[in-house]
Structure formats: C-alpha cells, structure tokens
TORZATOR-434595 format. One record per residue: residue number from 0; z, y, x of N, C-alpha, C in turn. Coordinates in Angstrom, 2 decimals, always signed. Layout:
// residues N
    i     n_pz     n_py     n_px    ca_pz    ca_py    ca_px     c_pz     c_py     c_px
  NUM        Z        Y        X        Z        Y        X        Z        Y        X
...
END
This chain:
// residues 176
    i     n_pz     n_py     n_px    ca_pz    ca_py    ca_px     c_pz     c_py     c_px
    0  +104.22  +127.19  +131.86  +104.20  +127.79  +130.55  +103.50  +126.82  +129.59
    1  +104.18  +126.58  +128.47  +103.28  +126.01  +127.57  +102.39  +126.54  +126.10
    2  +101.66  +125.91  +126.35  +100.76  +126.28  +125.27  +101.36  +126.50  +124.01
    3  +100.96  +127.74  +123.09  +101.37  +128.14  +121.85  +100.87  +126.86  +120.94
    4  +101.00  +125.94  +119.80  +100.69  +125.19  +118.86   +99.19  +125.86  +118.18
    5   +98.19  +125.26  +117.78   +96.94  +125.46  +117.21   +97.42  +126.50  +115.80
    6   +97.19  +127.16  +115.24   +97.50  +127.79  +113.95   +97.61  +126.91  +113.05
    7   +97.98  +127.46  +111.73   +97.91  +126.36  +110.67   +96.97  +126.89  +110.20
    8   +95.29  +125.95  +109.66   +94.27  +126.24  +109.01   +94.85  +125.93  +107.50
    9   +94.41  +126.48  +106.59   +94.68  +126.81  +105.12   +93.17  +126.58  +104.49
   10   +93.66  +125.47  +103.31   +92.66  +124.79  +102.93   +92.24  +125.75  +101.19
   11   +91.26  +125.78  +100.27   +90.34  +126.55   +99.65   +91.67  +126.61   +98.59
   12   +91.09  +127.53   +97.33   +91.47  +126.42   +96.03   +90.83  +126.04   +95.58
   13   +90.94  +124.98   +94.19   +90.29  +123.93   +93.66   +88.70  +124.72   +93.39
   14   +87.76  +124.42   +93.20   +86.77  +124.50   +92.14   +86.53  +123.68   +91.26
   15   +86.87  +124.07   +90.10   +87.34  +122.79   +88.79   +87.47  +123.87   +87.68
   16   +87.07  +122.96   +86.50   +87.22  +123.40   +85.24   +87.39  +122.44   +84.61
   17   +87.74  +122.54   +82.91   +87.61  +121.51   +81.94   +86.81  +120.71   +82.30
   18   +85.55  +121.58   +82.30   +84.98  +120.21   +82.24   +84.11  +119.17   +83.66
   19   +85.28  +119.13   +84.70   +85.40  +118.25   +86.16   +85.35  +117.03   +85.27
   20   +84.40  +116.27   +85.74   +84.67  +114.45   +85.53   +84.60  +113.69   +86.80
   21   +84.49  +114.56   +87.86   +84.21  +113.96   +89.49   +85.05  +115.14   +89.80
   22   +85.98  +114.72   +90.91   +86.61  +115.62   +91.82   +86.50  +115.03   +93.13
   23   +85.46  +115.72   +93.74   +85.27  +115.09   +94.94   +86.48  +116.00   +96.01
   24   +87.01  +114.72   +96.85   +88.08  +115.63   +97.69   +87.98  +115.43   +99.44
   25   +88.04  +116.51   +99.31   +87.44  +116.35  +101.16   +88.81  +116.38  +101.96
   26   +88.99  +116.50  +103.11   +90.59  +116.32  +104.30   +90.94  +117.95  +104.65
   27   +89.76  +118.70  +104.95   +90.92  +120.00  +105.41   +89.29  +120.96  +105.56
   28   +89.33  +122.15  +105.02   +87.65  +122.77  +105.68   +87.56  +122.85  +107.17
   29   +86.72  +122.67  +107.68   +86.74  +122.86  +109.18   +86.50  +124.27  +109.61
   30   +85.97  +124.97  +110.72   +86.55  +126.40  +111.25   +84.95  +126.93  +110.44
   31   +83.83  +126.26  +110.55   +82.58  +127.49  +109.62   +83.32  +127.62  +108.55
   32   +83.54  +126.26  +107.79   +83.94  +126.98  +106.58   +85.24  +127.79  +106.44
   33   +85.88  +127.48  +106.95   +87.04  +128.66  +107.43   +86.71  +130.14  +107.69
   34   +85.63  +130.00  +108.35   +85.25  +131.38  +108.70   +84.32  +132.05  +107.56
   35   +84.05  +131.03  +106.82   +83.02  +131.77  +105.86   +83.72  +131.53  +104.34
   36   +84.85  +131.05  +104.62   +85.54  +131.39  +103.18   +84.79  +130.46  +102.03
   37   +83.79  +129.55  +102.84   +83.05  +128.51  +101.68   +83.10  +127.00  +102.22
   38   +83.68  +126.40  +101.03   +83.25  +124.64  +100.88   +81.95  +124.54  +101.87
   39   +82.67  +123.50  +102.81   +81.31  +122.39  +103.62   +79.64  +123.91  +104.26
   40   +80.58  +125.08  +104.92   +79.67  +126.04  +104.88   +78.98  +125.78  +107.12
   41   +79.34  +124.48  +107.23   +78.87  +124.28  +108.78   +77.39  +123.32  +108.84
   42   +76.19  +124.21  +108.95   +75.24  +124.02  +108.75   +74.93  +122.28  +109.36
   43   +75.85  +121.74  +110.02   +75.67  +120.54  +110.47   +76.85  +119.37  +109.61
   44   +77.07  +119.75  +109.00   +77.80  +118.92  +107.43   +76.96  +118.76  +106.71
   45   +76.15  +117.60  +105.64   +75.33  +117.35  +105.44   +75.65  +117.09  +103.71
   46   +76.82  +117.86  +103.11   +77.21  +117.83  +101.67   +76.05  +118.36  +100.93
   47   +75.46  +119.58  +101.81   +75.07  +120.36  +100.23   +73.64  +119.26   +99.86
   48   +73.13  +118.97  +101.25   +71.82  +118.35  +101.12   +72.13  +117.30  +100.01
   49   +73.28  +116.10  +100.29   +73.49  +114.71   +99.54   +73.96  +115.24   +98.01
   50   +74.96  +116.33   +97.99   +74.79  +116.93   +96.47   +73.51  +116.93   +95.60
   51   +72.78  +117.99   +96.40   +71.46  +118.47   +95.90   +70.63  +117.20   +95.56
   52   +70.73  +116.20   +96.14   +69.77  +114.45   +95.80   +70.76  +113.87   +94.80
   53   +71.79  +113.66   +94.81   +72.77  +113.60   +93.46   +72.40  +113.99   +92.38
   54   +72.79  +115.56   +92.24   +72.61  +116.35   +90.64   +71.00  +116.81   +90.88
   55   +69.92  +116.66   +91.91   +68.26  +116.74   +91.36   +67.77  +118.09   +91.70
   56   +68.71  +118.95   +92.39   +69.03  +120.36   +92.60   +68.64  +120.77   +94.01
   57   +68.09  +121.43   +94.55   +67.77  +122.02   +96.32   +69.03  +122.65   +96.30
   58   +70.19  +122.19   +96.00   +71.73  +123.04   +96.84   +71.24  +124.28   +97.65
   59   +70.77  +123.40   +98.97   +70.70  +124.10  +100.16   +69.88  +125.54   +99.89
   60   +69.36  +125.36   +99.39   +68.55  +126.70   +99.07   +69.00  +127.98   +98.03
   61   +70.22  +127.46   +97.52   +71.18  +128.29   +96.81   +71.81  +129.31   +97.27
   62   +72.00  +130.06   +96.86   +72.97  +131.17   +97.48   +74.23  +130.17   +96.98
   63   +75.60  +130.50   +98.09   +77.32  +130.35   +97.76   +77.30  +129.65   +96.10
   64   +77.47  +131.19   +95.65   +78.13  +130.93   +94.18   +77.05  +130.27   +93.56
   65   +75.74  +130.32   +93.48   +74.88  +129.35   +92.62   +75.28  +127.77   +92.96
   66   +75.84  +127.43   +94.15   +75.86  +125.67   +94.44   +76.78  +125.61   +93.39
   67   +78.22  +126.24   +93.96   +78.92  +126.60   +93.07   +79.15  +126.50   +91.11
   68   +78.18  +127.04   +91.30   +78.04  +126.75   +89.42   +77.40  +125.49   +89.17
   69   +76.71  +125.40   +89.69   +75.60  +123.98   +89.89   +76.37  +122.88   +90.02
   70   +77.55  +123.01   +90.39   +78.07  +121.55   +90.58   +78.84  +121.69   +89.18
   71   +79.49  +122.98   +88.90   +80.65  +122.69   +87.74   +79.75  +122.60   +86.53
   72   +78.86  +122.94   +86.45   +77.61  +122.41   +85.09   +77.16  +121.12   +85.31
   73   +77.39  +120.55   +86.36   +77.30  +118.95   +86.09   +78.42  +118.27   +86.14
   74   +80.06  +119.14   +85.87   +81.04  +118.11   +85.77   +81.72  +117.58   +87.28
   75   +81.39  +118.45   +88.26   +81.60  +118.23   +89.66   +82.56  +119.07   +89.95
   76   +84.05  +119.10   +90.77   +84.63  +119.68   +91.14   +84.94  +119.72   +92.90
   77   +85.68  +120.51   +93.76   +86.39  +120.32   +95.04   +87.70  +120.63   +95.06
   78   +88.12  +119.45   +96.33   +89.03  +120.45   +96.59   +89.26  +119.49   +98.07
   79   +90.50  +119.62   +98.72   +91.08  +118.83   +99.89   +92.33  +118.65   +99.34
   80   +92.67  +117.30  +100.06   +93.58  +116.49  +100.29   +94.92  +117.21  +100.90
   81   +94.66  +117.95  +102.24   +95.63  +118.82  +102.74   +95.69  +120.15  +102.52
   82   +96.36  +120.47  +102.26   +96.91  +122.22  +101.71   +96.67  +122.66  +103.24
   83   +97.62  +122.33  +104.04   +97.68  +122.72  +105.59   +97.98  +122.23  +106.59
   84   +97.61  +122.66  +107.56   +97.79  +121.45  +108.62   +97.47  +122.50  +110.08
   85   +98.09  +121.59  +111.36   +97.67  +122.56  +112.63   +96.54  +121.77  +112.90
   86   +95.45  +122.13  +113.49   +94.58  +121.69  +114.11   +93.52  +122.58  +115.00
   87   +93.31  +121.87  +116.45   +92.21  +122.51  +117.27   +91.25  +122.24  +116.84
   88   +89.90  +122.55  +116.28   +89.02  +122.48  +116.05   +88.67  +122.19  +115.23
   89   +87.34  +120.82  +114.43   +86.86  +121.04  +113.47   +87.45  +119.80  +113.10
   90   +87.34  +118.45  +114.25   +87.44  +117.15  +113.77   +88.68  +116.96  +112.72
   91   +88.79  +115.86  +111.87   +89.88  +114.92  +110.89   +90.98  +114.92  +112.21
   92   +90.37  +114.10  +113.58   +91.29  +113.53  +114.56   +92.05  +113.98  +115.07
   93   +91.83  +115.57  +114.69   +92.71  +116.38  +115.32   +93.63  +117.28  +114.65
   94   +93.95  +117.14  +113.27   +94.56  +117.35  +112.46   +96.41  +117.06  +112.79
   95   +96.92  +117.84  +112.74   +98.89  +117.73  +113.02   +99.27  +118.17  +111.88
   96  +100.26  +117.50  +111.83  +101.11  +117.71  +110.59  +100.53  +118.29  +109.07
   97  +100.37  +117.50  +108.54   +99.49  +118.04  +107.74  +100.30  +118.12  +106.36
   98  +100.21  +119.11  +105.53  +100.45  +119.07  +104.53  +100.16  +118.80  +103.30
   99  +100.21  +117.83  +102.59   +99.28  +116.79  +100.95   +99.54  +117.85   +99.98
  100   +98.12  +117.85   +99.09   +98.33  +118.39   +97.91   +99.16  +117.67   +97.05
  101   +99.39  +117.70   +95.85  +100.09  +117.62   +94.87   +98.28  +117.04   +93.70
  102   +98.04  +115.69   +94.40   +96.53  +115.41   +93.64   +97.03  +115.15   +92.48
  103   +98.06  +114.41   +91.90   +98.08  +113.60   +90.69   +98.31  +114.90   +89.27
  104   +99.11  +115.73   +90.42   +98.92  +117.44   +88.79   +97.53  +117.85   +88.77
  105   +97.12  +117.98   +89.75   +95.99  +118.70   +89.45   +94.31  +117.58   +88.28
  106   +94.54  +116.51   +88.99   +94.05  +116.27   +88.39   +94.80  +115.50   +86.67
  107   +95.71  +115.90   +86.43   +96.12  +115.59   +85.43   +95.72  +117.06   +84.97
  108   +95.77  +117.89   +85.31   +95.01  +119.41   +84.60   +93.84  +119.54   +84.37
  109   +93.15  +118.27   +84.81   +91.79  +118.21   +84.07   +91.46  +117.21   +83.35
  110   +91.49  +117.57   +81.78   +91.02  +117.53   +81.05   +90.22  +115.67   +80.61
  111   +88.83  +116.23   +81.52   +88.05  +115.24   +81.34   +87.60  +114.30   +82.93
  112   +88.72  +114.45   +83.33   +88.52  +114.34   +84.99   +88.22  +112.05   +84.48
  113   +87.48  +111.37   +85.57   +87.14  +110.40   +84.93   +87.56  +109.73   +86.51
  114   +86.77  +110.41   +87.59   +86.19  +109.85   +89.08   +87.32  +110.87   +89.86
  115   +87.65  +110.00   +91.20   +88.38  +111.05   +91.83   +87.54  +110.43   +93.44
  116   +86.81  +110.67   +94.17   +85.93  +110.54   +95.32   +86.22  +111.47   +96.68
  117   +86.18  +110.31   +97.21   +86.79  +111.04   +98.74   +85.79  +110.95   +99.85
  118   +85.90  +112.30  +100.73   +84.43  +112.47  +101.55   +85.32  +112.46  +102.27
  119   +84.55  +110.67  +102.90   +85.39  +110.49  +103.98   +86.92  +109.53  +104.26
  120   +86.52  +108.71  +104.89   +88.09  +107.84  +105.62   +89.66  +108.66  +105.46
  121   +89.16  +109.85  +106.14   +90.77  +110.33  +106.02   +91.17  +110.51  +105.04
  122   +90.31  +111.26  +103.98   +90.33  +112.11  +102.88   +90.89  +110.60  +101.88
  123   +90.61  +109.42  +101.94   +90.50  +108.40  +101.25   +92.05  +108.00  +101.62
  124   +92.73  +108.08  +103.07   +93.97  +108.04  +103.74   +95.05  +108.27  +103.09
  125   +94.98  +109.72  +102.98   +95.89  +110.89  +102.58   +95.65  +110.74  +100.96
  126   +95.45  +111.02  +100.67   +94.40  +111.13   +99.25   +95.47  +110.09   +98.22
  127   +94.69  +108.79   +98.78   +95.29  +107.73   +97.92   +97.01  +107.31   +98.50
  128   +97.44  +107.73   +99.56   +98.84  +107.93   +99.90   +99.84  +108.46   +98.58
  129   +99.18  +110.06   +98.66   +99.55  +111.37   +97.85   +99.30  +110.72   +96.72
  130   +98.52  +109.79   +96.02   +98.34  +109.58   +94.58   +99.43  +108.54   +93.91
  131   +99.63  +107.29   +95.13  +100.41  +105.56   +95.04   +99.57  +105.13   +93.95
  132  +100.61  +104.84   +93.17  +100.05  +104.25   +91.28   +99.42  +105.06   +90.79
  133   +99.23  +106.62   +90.86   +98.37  +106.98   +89.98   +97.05  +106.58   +89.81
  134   +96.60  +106.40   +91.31   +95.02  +106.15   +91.50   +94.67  +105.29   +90.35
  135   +95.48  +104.13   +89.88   +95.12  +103.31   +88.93   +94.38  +103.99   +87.31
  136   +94.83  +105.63   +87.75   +94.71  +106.00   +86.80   +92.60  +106.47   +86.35
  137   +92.11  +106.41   +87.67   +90.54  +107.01   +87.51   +90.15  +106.00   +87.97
  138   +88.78  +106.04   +88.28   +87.91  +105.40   +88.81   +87.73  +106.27   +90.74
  139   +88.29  +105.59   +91.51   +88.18  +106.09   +93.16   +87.12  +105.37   +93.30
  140   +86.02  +106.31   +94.60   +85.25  +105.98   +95.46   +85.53  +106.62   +96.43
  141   +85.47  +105.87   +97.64   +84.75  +106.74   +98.87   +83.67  +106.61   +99.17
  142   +83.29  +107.73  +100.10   +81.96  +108.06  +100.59   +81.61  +108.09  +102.02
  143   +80.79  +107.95  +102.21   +81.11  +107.82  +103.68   +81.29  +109.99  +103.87
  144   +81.66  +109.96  +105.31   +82.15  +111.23  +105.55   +80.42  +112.27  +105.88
  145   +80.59  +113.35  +104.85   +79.39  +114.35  +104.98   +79.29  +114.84  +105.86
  146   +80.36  +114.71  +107.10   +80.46  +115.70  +108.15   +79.35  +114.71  +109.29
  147   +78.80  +115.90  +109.99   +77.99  +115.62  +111.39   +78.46  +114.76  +112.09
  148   +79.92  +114.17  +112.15   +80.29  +113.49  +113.24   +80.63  +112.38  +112.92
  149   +80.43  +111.95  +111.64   +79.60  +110.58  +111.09   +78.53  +110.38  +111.72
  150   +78.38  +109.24  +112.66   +76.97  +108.72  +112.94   +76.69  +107.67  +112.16
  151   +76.09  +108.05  +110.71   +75.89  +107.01  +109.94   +74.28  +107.74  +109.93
  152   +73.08  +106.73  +109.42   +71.76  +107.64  +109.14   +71.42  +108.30  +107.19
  153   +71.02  +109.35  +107.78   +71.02  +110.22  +106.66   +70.85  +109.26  +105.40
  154   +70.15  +108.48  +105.57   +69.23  +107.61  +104.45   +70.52  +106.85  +103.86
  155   +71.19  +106.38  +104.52   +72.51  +105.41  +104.23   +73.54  +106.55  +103.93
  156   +73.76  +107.45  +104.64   +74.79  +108.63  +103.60   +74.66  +109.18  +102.30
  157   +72.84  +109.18  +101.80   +72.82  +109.47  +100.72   +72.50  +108.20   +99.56
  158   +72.13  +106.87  +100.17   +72.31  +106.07   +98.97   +73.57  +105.80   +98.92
  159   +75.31  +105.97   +99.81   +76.46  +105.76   +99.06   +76.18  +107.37   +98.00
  160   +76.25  +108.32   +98.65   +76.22  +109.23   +97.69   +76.03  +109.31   +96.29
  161   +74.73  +108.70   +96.48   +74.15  +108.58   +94.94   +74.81  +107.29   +93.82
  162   +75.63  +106.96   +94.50   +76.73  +106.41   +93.58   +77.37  +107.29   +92.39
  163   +77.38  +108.58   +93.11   +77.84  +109.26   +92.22   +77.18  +109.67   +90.46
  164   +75.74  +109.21   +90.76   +75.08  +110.14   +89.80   +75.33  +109.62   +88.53
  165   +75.77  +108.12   +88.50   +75.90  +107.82   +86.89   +77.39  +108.12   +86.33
  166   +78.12  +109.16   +87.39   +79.35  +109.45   +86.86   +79.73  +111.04   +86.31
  167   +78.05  +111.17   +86.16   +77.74  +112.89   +86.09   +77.69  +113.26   +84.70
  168   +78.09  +114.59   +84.47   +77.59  +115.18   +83.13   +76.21  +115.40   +82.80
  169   +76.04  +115.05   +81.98   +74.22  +115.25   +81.78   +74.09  +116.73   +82.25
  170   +72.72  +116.87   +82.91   +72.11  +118.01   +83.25   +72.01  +119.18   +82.11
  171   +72.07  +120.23   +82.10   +72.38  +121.44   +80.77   +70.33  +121.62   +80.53
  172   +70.29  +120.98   +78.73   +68.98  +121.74   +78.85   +68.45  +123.03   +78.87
  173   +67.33  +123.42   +79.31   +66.76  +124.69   +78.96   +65.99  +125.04   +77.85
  174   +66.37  +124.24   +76.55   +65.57  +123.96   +75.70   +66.69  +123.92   +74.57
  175   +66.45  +124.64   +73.65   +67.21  +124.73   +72.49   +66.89  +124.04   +70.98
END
C-alpha cells in the first residue's frame, strides 16, 4: 500500500498596506504557524526577536496583533513566496510542488513599496524566479534564514538583519 501524499499547506495573506516600503517574504509558514494561524508563530524561529532589534521594539513580548501593527507603522510588510505546496513537516527541503505567488502584482499594489527582502535561500530562489526583470524594479536583499535550522549564530543573524533598518519608515512620534 502506498502512502497518501503530505496535504497541501496553505500559506497566510499579505500583511501590507500603503504604506509597506519593506516586504519581507518568507517560503511557506511552517506547521506552528500553521497551527496558530500566525506569521513565524514557532517559538524556535528567531523573526520576532531580529524584528524587535530592527524597528527598537520587544516584538516578542507583544501580543499577535500588536507585532502586527508594529511592523505596518514602520512600513514593514509579509508575506511568502509560495501560495501552496505539499510538504511533510516544517523544513524549505521538504517542500513538493509548490505553488509561486504572483510577487510582481502585489507588490506593484503597493504604493510606496521601495525593498523587497527574502528570509532565507529558498525564499530568495522562488522569489526572484517569480519576479525575472522585475526585481530590477526595488532594491532585493536577502537575509539569512530566521528559522532554527539555520545554524548561523544569533549575533550574525541579527547584524544581516539590521540591514534592514535604514530602509524603515521613521518610528511614529508620541509627541504632537
């Protein structure tokens, strides 16, 4: 007898607004965040921490929807690269057939979109595949990958990170 095929995991929608000037794009959510219905929600993915040293913010200590706002008030958006795809488990490596977003509309629907940044090798793969010539159109970085199974050291994941910060919207004052 053979084995039934892995399901197809189904990736978020965007978090983006006008005013995205970074769209950081990740490869596919893995099964926490799958299961919890939230962006990078597997306590051993190390996004919210390198965010939070980015925009100056304790992420981690946020509830969901506060990271959430916190990133789109500094001009930060998400999304993934693959719409869908089969895969056993959490890894990129194990990803089948995968299905590409449609990156070059979406980010042509934003506005003030400037940076388009990929967490992660694959995400950088697929990503700039799905884009060809457009890419010419932003400024691309990659990053190294936020996920746990990067053995890169924390210290070196967050100074590529912090590449990001001079591509940020200024912080919103509290001061009128």
């Amino acid at each position: 007898m053979t084995a039934s095929p892995p399901a197809r995991d189904h990736a978020f929608p965007p978090l983006a607004d006008a005013r995205t000037r970074v769209l950081i794009l990740g490869s596919l959510p893995g099964r926490a965040s799958l299961a919890a219905q939230e962006y990078y929600a597997n306590p051993g993915n190390g996004f919210w921490r390198l965010m939070g040293a980015v925009v100056g913010v304790d992420l981690p200590a946020l509830a969901y929807g506060a990271r959430l706002e916190a990133l789109l008030a500094r001009g930060i958006g998400l999304w993934d690269v693959i719409a869908h795809a089969q895969r056993a488990g959490s890894l990129d490596s194990a990803i089948r057939d995968p299905a590409a977003r449609d990156l070059a509309a979406m980010a042509d629907a934003l506005p003030a979109l400037e940076t388009i940044a990929f967490n992660g090798r694959t995400a950088e793969r697929i990503g700039l595949r799905r884009l060809g010539e457009d890419a010419a159109r932003w400024r691309v970085l990659t990053l190294l990958s936020s996920s746990g199974a990067c053995a890169v050291p924390g210290a070196v994941k967050q100074a590529d990170w912090m590449r990001l910060r001079a591509r940020l919207a200024p912080p919103l004052s509290s001061s009128a």
